[in-house]
C-alpha positions, 0 to 999 in steps of 0.5 A: 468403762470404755473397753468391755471385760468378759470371761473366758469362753470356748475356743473361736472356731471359722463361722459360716454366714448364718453364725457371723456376728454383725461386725463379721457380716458387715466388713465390705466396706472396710478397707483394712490396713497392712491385711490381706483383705480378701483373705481376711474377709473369708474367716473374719478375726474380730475382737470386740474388747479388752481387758488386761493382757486378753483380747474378747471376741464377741463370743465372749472368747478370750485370747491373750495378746503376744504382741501388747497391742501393735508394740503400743500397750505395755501396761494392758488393755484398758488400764483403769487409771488411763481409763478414768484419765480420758473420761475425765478429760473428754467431759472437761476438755475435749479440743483445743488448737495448740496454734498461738493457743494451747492446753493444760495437759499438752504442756503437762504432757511435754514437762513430763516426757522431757523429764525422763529424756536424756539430759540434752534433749529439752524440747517437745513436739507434739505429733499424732502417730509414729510417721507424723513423727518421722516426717516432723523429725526430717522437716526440723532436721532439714530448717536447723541447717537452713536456720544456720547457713548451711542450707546445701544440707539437704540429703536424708540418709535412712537404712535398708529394711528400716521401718520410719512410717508410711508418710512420705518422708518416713518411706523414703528413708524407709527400707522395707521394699513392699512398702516402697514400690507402689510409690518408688516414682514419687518418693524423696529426691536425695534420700540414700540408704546405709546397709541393715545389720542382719546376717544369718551367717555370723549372727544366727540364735544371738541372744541381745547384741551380736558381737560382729557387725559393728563395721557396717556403721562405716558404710554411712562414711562411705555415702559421706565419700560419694554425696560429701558429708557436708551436704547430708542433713540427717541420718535416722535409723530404729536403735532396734529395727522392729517391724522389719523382724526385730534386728538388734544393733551389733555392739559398738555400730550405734557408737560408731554412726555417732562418731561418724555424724558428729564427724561430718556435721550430720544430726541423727536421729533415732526413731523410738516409736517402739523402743520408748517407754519401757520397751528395752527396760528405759524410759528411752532406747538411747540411754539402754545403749548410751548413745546419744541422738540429736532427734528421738521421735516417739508414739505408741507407748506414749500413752499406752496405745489408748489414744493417737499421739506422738512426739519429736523430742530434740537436743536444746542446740536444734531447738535454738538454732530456730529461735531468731529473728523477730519474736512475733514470727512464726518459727517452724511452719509445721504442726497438725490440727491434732498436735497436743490434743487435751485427751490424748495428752491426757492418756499420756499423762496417765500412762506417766503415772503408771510407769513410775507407780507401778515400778514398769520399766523394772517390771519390763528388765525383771522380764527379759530374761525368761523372755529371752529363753522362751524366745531360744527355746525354739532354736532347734525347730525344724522350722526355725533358722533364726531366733532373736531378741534384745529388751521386749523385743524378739522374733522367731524367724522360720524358713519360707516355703518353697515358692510361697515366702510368707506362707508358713508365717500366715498360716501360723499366725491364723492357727494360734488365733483359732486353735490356740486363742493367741494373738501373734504377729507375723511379717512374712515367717517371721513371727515377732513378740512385744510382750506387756511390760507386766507380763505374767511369767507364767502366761507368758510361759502358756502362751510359748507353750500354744505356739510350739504346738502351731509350729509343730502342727503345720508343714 
């Protein structure tokens, strides 16, 4: 097997230097991703396998997972049929360029995805991560209105506290600011931003779409007033905003933004790389909301988190408006050494067949309502100003302390690892949750149980 399964053992406790494990001793020379380094490194959380809905350490300590991965493994942790799937496939065929050649299983792969798409969207483009994605989704948006004489569209519209990767294309039209700043002087030219949806006043503890707030859609008209529609490529936002705190879409604002880009001739595109694949209880976002998009990127949950993919996924009108002029040219400049690789094409195909054997995305919709009561539950906390949530998706949000936003959340999410044996994710102090789509009620139950006791232990 590729990931080790173990049994529960005592609670994980901070070690000094004598009782670190190698891989806690061993971590200067690794530079570790969206972490506080220095503060990690002092009291190292390391796992060393998996199995299931658990984490292991190399104690052999169990901790469940609230977050299935990082909004990647929605059918748990090493599931056999993806297992034996990637074995299978990495003694059969490990590498193949997909330039002027390709796979068996890439071409599997995209029948498959475009099978459960919306009905429009016919063409797959295979990528290896959630920002290869976005970068590719803007990349083809901006060569569609080249291809068709319109080449002045050029200007990129994403969102404040929008999350679209951290590529150079995904930051730009990104929102969030501490992802921004660093690199603000080398950002996209021509890139704006619509307002976010989040407001406390009018949308505190909503359960699923909040009722007020469609109208915040009317401010990409206000952007097609001050740059001219006709001149705007694309607009592309998250159906629910993930990363920045789980924001849900006021109900209508999707409906709207389509109304507006089909108005002034602007693609959208929705960044699903967490809303796909069973997440909000659908093979995609799109069709829970019944909105539909010109462009879906995808990653994650397209082969449950096992091995790096991702896709573009585009309607059959942007696919065609490339194939023209001689047969034997090149049609999009574009692609990595990695696109369709054979052995996460594989692991994809795999998660395919477990999503339709296993009945996951009605697994996942069975889910959501104990979920969303869990997640209220914790709306009159002292901590807590705001709960919400829509499909698997939901974040109790606390208030900062005074001087040190960011402080509470921290320290709740290293208090439900040592104490509680939970893995939780905070950004800031707001703690979010991505629960598998076969979540056991009952551990799901134990898991909110463990993180009141941290909330209530911790000022």
């Amino acid at each position: 097997m590729l990931c080790r399964r173990t049994l529960r053992g005592p609670a994980v406790k901070p070690t000094g230097d004598s009782e670190m494990s190698a891989a806690q001793r061993n971590l200067d020379a690794y530079w570790m991703p969206f972490t506080a380094n220095r503060d990690f490194k002092k009291k190292p959380r390391v796992i060393s396998g998996a199995s299931g809905h658990y984490y292991t350490t190399e104690d052999g300590t169990r901790l469940y997972d609230t977050f299935s991965g990082l909004w990647t493994s929605g059918i748990g942790h090493c599931h056999p049929k993806i297992v034996e799937a990637v074995q299978k496939q990495v003694a059969t065929l490990d590498y193949c360029m997909t330039f002027q050649v390709t796979n068996d299983k890439a071409v599997a792969l995209a029948d498959r995805v475009i099978g459960m798409a919306p009905e429009e969207i016919t063409q797959c483009f295979f990528t290896n991560s959630g920002s290869e994605s976005v970068d590719t989704a803007l990349k083809i948006a901006l060569g569609y209105h080249r291809a068709r004489g319109e080449g002045n569209r050029t200007r990129l519209i994403g969102r404040e506290r929008g999350y679209h990767g951290v590529n150079f294309g995904g930051m730009s039209v990104g929102g969030m600011v501490p992802n921004r700043k660093v690199f603000s002087a080398a950002l996209l030219p021509g890139v704006d931003h619509i307002r976010h949806t989040h407001d406390l006043e009018h949308n505190a503890f909503t359960r699923g779409q909040p009722e007020w707030g469609a109208h915040l859609a009317d401010d990409l008209e206000r952007l097609c007033a001050l740059h001219d529609g006709s001149n705007i490529a694309a607009v592309i936002v998250e159906p629910v905003a993930g990363s920045t705190g789980v924001l849900v879409p006021p109900v209508g604002y999707l409906e709207r933004l389509r109304e507006i880009c089909d108005k002034h001739g602007i693609l959208l595109i929705f960044d699903e790389v967490i809303a796909a694949f069973g997440r909000l209880a659908r093979p995609f976002g799109a069709q829970r909301f019944g909105v539909m998009p010109d462009i879906i990127t995808t990653a994650k949950g397209l082969t449950n988190g096992v091995v790096p993919m991702g896709a573009v996924l585009v309607r059959d009108s942007v696919y065609d408006a490339f194939m023209q002029g001689p047969e034997n040219m090149i049609e999009l400049f574009h692609g990595y050494t990695y696109s369709g690789h054979p052995v996460a094409a594989a692991a994809g195909l795999a998660a395919m067949d477990v999503y339709d054997e296993e009945g996951t995305f009605d697994q996942s919709a069975a889910l959501e309502q104990p979920f969303e009561d869990l997640l209220h539950s914790f709306a009159e906390h002292k901590h807590v100003i705001d709960v919400r949530n829509f499909g698997l998706m939901g974040a109790i949000e606390m208030a900062p302390r005074e001087g040190a936003p960011g402080a509470r959340g921290g320290e709740a999410h290293k208090k439900c690892f040592w104490d509680e044996n939970l893995v939780v994710r905070n950004g800031m102090d707001t703690l979010q949750f991505s629960p598998f789509l076969n979540s056991d009620p009952d551990e799901m139950q134990r898991s909110f149980e463990g993180i009141r006791r941290v909330l209530d232990s911790i000022e």
